[in-house]
ZADO-1210 file (C-alpha; in nm, 4 decimals, padded with zeros to 6 digits):
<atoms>
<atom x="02.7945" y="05.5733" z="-03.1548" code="UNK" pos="1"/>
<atom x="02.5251" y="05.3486" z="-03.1496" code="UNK" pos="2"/>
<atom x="02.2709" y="05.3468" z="-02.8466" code="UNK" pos="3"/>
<atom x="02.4267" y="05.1466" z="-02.6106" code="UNK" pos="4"/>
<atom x="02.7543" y="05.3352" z="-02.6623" code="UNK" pos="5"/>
<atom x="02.5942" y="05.6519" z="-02.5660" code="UNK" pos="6"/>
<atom x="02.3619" y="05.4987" z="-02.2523" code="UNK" pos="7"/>
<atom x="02.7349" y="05.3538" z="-02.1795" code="UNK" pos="8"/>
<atom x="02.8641" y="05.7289" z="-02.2390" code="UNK" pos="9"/>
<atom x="02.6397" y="05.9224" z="-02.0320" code="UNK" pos="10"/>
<atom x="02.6441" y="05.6799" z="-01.7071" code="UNK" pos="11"/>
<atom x="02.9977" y="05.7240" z="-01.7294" code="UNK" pos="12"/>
<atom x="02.9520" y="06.0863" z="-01.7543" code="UNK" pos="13"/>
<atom x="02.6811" y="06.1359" z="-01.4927" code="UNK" pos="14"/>
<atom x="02.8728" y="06.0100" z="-01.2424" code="UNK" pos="15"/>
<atom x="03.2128" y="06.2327" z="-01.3504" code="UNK" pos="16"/>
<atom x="02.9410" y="06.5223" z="-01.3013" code="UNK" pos="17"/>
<atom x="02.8511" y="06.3724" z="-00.9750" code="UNK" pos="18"/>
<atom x="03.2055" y="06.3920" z="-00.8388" code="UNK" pos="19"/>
<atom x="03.3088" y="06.7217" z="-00.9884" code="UNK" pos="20"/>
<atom x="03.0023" y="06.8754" z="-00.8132" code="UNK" pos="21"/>
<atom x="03.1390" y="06.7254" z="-00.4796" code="UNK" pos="22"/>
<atom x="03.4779" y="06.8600" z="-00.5080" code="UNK" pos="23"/>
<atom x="03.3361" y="07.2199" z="-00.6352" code="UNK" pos="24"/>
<atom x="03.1356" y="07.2222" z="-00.3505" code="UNK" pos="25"/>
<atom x="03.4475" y="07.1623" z="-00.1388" code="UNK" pos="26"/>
<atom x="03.6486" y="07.3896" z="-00.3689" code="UNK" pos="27"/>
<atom x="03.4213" y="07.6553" z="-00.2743" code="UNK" pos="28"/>
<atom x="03.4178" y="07.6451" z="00.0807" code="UNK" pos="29"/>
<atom x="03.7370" y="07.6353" z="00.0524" code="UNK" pos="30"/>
<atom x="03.7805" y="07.9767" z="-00.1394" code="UNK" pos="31"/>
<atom x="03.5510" y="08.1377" z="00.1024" code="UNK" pos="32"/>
<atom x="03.7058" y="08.0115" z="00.3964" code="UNK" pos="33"/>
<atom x="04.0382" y="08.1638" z="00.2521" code="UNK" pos="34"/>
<atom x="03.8745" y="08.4824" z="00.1503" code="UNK" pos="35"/>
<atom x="03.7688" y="08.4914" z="00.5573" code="UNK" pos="36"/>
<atom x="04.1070" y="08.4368" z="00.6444" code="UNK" pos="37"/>
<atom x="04.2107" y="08.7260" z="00.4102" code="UNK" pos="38"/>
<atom x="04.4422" y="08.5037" z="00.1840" code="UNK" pos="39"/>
<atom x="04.3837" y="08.4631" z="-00.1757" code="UNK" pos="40"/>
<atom x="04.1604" y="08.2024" z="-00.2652" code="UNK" pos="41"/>
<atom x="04.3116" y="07.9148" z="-00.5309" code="UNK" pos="42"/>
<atom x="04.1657" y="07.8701" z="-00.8405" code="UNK" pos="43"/>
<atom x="04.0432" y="07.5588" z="-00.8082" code="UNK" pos="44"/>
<atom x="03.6734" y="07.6086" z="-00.8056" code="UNK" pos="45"/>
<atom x="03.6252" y="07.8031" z="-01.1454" code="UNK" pos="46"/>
<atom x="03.8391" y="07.5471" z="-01.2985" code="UNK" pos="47"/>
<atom x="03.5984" y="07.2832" z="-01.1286" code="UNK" pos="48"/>
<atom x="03.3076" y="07.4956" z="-01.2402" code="UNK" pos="49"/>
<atom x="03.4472" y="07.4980" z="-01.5948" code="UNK" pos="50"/>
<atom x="03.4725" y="07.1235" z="-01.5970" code="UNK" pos="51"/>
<atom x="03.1434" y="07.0836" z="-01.4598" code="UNK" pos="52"/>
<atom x="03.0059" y="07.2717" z="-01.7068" code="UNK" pos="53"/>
<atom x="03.1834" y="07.1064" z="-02.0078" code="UNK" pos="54"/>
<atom x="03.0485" y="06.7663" z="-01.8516" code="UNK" pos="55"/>
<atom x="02.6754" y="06.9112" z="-01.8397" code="UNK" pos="56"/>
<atom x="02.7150" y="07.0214" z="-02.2167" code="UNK" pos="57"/>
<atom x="02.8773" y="06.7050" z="-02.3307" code="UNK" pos="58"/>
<atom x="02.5825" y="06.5056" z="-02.1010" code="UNK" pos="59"/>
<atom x="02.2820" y="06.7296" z="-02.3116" code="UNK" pos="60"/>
<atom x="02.4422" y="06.6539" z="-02.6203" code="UNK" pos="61"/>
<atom x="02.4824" y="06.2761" z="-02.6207" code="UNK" pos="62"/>
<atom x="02.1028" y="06.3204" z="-02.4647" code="UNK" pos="63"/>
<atom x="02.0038" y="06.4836" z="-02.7462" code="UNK" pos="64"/>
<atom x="02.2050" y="06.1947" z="-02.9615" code="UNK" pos="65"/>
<atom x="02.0148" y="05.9452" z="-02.7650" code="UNK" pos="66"/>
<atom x="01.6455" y="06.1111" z="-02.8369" code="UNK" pos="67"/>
<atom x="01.7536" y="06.1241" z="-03.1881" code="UNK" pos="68"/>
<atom x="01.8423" y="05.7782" z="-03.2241" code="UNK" pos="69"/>
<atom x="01.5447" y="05.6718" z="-03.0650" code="UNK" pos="70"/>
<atom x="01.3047" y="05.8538" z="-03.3023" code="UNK" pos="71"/>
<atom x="01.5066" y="05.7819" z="-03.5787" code="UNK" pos="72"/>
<atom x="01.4676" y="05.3479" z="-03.4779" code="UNK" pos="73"/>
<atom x="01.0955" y="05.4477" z="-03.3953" code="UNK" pos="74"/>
<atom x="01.0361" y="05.6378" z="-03.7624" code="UNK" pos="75"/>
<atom x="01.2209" y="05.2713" z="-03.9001" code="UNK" pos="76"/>
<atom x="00.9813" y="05.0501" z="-03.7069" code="UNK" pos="77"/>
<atom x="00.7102" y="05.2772" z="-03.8237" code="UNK" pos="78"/>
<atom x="00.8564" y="05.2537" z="-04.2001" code="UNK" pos="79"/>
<atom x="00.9478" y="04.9014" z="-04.1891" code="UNK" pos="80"/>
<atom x="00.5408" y="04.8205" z="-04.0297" code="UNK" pos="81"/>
<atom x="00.4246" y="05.0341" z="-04.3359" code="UNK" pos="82"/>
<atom x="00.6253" y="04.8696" z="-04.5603" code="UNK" pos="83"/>
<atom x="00.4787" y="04.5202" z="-04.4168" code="UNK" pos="84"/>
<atom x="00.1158" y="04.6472" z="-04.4428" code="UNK" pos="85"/>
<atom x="00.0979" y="04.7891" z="-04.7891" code="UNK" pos="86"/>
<atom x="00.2769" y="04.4414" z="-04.9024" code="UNK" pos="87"/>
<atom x="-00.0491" y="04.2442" z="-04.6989" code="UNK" pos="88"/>
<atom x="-00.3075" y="04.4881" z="-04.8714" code="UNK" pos="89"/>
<atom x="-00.1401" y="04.4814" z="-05.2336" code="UNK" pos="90"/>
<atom x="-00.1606" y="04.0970" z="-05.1800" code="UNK" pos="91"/>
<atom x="-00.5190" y="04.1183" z="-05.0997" code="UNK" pos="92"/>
<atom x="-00.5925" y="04.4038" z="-05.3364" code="UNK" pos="93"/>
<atom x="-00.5884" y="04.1456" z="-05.5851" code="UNK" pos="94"/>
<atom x="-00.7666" y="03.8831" z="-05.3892" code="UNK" pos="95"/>
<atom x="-01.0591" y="04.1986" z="-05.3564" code="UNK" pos="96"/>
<atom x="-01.0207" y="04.2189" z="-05.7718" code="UNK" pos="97"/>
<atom x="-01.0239" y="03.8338" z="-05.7847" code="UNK" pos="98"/>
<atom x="-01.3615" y="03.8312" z="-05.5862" code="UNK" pos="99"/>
<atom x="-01.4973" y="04.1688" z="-05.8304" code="UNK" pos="100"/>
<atom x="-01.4125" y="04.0153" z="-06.1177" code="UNK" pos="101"/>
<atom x="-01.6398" y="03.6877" z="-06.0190" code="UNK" pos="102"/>
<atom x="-01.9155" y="03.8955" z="-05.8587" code="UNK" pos="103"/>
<atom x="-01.9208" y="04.0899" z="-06.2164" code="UNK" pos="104"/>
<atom x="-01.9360" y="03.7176" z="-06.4118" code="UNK" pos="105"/>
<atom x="-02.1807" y="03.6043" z="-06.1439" code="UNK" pos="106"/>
<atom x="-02.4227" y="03.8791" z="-06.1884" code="UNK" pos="107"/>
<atom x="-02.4009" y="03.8688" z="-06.5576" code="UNK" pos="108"/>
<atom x="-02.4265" y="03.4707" z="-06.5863" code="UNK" pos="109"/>
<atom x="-02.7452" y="03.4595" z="-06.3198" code="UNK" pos="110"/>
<atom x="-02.9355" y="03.6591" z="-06.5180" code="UNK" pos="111"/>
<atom x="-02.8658" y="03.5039" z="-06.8828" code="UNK" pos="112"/>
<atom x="-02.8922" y="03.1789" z="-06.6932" code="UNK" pos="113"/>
<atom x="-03.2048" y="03.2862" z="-06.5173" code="UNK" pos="114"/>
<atom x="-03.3825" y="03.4160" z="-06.8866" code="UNK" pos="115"/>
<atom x="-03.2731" y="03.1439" z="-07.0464" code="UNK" pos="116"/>
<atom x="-03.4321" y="02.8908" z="-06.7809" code="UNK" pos="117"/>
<atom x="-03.7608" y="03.0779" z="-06.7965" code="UNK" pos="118"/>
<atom x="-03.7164" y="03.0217" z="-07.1574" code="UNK" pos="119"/>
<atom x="-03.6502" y="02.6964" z="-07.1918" code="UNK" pos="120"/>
<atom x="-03.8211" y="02.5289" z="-06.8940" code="UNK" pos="121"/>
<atom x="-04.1659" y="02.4734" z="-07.0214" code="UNK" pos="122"/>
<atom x="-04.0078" y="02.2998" z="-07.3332" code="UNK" pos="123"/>
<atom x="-03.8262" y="02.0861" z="-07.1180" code="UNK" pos="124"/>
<atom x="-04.0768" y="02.0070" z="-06.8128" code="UNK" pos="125"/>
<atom x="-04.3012" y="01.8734" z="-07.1580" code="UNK" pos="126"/>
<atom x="-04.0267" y="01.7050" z="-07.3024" code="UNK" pos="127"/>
<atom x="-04.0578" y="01.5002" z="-06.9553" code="UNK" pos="128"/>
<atom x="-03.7479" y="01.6626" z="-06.7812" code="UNK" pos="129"/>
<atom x="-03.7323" y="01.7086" z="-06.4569" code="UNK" pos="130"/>
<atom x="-03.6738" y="02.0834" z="-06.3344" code="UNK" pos="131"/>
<atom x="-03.7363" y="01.9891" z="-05.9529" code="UNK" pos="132"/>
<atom x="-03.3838" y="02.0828" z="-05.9256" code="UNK" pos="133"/>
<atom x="-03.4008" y="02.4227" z="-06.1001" code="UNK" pos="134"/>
<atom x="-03.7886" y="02.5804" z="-06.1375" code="UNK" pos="135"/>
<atom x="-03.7587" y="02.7052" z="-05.8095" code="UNK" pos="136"/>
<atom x="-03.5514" y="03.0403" z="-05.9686" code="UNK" pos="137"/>
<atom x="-03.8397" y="03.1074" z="-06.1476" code="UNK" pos="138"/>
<atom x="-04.0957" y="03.1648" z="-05.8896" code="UNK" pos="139"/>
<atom x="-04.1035" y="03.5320" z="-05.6764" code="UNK" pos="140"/>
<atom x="-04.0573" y="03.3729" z="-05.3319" code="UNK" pos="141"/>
<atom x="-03.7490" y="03.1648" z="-05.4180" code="UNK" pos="142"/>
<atom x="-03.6137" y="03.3071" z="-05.7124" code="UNK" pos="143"/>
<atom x="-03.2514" y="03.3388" z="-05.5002" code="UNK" pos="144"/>
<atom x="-03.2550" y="02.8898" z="-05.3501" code="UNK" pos="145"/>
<atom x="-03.0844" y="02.7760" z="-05.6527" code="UNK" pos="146"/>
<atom x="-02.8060" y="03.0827" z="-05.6542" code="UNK" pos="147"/>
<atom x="-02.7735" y="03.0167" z="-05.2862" code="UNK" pos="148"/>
<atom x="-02.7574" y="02.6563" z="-05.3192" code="UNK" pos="149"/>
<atom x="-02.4913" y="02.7228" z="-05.5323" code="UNK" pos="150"/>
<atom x="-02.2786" y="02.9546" z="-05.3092" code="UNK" pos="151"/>
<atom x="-02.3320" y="02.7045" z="-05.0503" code="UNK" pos="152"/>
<atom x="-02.1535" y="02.4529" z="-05.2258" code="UNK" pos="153"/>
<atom x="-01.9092" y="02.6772" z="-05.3293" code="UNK" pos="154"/>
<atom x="-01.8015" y="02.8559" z="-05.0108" code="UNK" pos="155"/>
<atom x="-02.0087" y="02.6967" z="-04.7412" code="UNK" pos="156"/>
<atom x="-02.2632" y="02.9249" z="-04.5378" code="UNK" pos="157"/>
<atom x="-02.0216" y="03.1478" z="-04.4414" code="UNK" pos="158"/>
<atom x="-02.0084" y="03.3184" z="-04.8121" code="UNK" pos="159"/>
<atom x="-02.3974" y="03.3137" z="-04.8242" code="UNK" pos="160"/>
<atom x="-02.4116" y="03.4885" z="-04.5082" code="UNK" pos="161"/>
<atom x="-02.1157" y="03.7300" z="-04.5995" code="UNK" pos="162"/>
<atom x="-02.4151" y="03.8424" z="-04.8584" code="UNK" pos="163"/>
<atom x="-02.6116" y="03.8936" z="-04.6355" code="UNK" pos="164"/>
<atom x="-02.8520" y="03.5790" z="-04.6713" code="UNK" pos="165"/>
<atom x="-02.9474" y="03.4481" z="-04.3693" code="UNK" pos="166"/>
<atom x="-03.1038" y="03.1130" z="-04.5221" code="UNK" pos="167"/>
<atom x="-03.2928" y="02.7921" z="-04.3587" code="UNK" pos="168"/>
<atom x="-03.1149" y="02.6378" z="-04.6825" code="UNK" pos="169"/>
<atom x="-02.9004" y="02.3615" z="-04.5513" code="UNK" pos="170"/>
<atom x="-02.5533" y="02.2566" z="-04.6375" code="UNK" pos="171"/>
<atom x="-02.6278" y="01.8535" z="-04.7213" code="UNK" pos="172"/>
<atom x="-02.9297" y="02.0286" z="-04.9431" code="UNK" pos="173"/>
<atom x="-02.6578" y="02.2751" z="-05.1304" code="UNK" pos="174"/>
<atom x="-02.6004" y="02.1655" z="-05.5569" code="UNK" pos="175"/>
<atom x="-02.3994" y="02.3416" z="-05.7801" code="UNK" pos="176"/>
<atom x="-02.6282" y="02.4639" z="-06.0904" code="UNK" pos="177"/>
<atom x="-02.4014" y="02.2560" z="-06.3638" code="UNK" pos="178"/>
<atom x="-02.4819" y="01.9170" z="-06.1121" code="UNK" pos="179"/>
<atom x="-02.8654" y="02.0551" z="-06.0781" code="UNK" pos="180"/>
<atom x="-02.8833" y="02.1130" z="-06.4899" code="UNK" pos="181"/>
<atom x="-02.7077" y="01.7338" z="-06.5177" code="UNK" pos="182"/>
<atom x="-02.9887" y="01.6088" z="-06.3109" code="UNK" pos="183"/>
<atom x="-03.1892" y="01.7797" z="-06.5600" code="UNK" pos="184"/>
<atom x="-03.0529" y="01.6461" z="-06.8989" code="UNK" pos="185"/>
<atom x="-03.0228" y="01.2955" z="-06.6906" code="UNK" pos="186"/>
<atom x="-03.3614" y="01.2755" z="-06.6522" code="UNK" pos="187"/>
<atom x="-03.4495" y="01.3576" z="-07.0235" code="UNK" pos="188"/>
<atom x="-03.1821" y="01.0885" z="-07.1385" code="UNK" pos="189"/>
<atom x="-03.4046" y="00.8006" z="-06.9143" code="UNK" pos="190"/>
<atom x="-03.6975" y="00.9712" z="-07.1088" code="UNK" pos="191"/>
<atom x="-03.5206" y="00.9133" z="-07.4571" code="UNK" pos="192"/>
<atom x="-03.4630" y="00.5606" z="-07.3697" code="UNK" pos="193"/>
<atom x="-03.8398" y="00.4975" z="-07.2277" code="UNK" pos="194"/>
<atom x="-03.9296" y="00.5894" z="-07.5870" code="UNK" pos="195"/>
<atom x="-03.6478" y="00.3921" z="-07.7636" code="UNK" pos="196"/>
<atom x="-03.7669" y="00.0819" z="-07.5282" code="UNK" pos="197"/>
<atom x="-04.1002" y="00.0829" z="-07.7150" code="UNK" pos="198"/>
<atom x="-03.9501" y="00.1146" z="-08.0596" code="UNK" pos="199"/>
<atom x="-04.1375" y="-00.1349" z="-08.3091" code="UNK" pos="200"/>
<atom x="-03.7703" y="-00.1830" z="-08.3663" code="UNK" pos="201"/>
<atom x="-03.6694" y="-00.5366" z="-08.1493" code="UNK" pos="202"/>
<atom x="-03.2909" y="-00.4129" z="-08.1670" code="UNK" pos="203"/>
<atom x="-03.3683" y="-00.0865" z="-08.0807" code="UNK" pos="204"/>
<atom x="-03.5650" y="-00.1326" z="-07.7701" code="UNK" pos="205"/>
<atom x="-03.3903" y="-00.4047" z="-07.6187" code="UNK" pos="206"/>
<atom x="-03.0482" y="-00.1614" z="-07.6058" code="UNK" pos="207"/>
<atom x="-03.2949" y="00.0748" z="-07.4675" code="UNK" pos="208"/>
<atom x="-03.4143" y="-00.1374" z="-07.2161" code="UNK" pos="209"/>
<atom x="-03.1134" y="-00.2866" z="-07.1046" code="UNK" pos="210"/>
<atom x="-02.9359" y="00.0588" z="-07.0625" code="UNK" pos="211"/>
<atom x="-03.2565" y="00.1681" z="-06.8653" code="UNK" pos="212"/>
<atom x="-03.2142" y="-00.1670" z="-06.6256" code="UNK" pos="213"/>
<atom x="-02.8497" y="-00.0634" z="-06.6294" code="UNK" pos="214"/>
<atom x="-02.9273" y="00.2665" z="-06.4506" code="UNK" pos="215"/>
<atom x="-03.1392" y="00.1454" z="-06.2090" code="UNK" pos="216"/>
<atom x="-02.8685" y="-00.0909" z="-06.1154" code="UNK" pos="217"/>
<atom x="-02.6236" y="00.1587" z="-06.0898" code="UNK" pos="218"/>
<atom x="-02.8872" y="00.3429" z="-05.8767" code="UNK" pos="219"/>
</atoms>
């Protein structure tokens, strides 16, 4: 029986219990009434009392049904909410791998990035780049802007913060480092045609020049 079968069951028997008790307490009296009297009482109160009894076992066994259906739908829930959380956290064990396996790139690229730009920018600041964008890693005080400029555009301030950087740095102001190296190589292009535009060469420095008049229109 399921559990509404035996709630249904044990109403129905708790009130048969009910009414036998009524009639063996009548059965009673009336044995000891006849036992007054001096006639032989009838038998109808021990075979009440038997009933009664067979009621009360029957009632603490479908009780003891009931308890055992209910902690065997509780132990389900409980399965079935286990179940449903290891699912969510083997989903987002892989999101947490995801995120490891980019923090592990991260700090391995920042640093070859970062030697390599400590490298290279002198070269390139006297080559007539400009390294506005990126020299900033390369000083004590601020080595971290460009990173966090970076996560900025990538996640927003909330991922900075998540890092526990707490920075003045604002969103309009974040640039990915591939955009802030373009800016970089952009700026040595212009330089390459500002030479080419003074070529002794007339072909030469007029493409020069109109590619440089080109960029300031498109500017």
């Amino acid at each position: 029986m399921d559990k509404n079968e035996v709630a249904k069951r044990l109403a129905e028997l708790g009130a048969e219990r009910e009414r036998l008790i009524v009639e063996l307490e009548k059965a009673r009296t009336e044995a000891r009434d006849a036992l007054i009297a001096g006639k032989k009482p009838a038998g109808t109160a021990a075979a009440l009392a038997e009933r009664t009894s067979i009621v009360e076992d029957a009632i603490a066994e479908l009780t003891d049904h009931l308890g055992f259906v209910a902690n065997n739908a509780e132990r389900n829930n409980r399965k079935r909410r286990a179940e449903a959380a290891l699912d969510a956290t083997s989903k987002r064990a892989k999101l947490a791998a995801a995120v490891d396996d980019a923090l592990n790139k991260l700090a391995s690229n920042w640093t070859a990035y970062a030697d390599a730009l400590r490298k290279d920018v002198g070269q390139v600041s006297g080559a007539g780049g400009d390294v506005t964008a990126v020299e900033r890693a390369l000083t004590n005080s601020r080595t971290a802007e460009p990173l966090v400029k970076a996560l900025i555009r990538a996640g927003g301030v909330s991922l900075a913060r998540s890092l526990g950087v707490d920075t003045p740095i604002r969103v309009r102001h974040a640039i990915a480092l591939a955009h802030a190296e373009e800016r970089v190589a952009k700026s040595l292009r212009v330089e390459l045609l500002r030479i080419k535009s003074t070529s002794p060469q007339p072909n030469v420095s007029r493409e020069a020049q109109a590619e440089l008049d080109k960029m300031e229109t498109i500017r």
